[in-house]
C-alpha positions in Angstrom: 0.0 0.0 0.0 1.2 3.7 -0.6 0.0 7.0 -0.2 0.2 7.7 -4.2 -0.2 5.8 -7.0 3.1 3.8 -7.8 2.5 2.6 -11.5 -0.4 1.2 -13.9 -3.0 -1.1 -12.2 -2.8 0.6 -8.8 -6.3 1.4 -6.9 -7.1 3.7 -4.2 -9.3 2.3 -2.0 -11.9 3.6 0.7 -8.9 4.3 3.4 -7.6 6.6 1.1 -4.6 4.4 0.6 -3.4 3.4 -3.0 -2.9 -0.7 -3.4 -0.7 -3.0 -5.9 -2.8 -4.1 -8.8 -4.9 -7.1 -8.9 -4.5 -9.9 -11.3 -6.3 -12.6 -13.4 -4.2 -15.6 -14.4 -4.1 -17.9 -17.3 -2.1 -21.2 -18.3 -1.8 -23.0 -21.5 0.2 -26.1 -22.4 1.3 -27.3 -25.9 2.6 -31.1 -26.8 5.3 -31.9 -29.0 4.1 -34.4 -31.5 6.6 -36.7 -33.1 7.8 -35.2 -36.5 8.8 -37.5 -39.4 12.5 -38.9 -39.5 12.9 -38.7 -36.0 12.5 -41.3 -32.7 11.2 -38.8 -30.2 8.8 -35.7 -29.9 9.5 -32.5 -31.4 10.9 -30.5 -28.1 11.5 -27.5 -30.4 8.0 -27.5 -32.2 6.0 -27.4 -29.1 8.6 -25.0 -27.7 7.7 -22.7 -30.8 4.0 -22.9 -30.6 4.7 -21.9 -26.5 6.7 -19.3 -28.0 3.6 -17.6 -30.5 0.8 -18.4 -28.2 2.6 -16.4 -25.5 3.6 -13.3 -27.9 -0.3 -13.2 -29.1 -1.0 -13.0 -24.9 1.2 -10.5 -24.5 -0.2 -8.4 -27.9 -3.4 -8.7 -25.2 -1.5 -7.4 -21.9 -0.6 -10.7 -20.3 2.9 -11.5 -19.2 4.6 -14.6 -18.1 5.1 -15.7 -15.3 6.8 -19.0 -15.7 7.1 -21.8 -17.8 8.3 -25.6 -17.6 8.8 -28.4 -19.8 8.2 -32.1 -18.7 9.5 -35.5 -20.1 6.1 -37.7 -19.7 7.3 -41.1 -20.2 5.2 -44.5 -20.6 2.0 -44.3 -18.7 -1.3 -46.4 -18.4 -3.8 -44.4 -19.9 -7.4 -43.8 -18.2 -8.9 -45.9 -20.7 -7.9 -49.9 -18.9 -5.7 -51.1 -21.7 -4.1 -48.1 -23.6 -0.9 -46.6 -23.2 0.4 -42.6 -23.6 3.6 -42.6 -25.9 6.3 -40.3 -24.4 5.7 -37.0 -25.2 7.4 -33.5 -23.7 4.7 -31.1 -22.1 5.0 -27.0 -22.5 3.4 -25.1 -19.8 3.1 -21.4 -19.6 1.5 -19.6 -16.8 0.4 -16.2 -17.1 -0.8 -13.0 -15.6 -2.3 -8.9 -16.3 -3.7 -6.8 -14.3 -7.7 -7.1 -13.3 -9.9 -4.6 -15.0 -11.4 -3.3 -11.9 
């Protein structure tokens, strides 16, 4: 809290006081699919799409706040007898200020 405003997104609230902005969140994950010629998933690819999906956000005011990548090896699928291939996992997570 402050007794002025310290930037974009700040509110003054009832006490007179100013307060940090609030935020609304948002997370998206891409999957790298395997690409022809090659054993594995496409790493690069889905890091790519991450890449675009995340600049047309920002065009929109978000920003990121992290990001991870995960190896998902052989699993049991939900469906009693199939199997998930190994696959890598993008995840972006992020965040703009609230439209009050």
């Amino acid at each position: 809290m402050s007794d002025t405003s310290l930037g974009p997104g700040w509110w003054p609230a009832s006490d007179g006081k100013w307060y940090p902005p609030r935020w609304e969140y948002q997370w998206f994950s891409t999957v790298a699919n395997p690409r022809a010629g090659f054993r594995g998933p496409d790493l690069n690819a889905a890091l790519q799409e991450a890449v675009e999906k995340a600049a047309n956000l920002g065009s929109q005011g978000w920003e990121m706040v992290n990001f991870t990548t995960q190896w998902v090896g052989d699993e049991t699928g939900a469906v009693k007898g199939t199997k998930t291939l190994p696959h890598w996992v993008v995840v972006c997570f992020m965040k703009r200020p609230r439209v009050s």
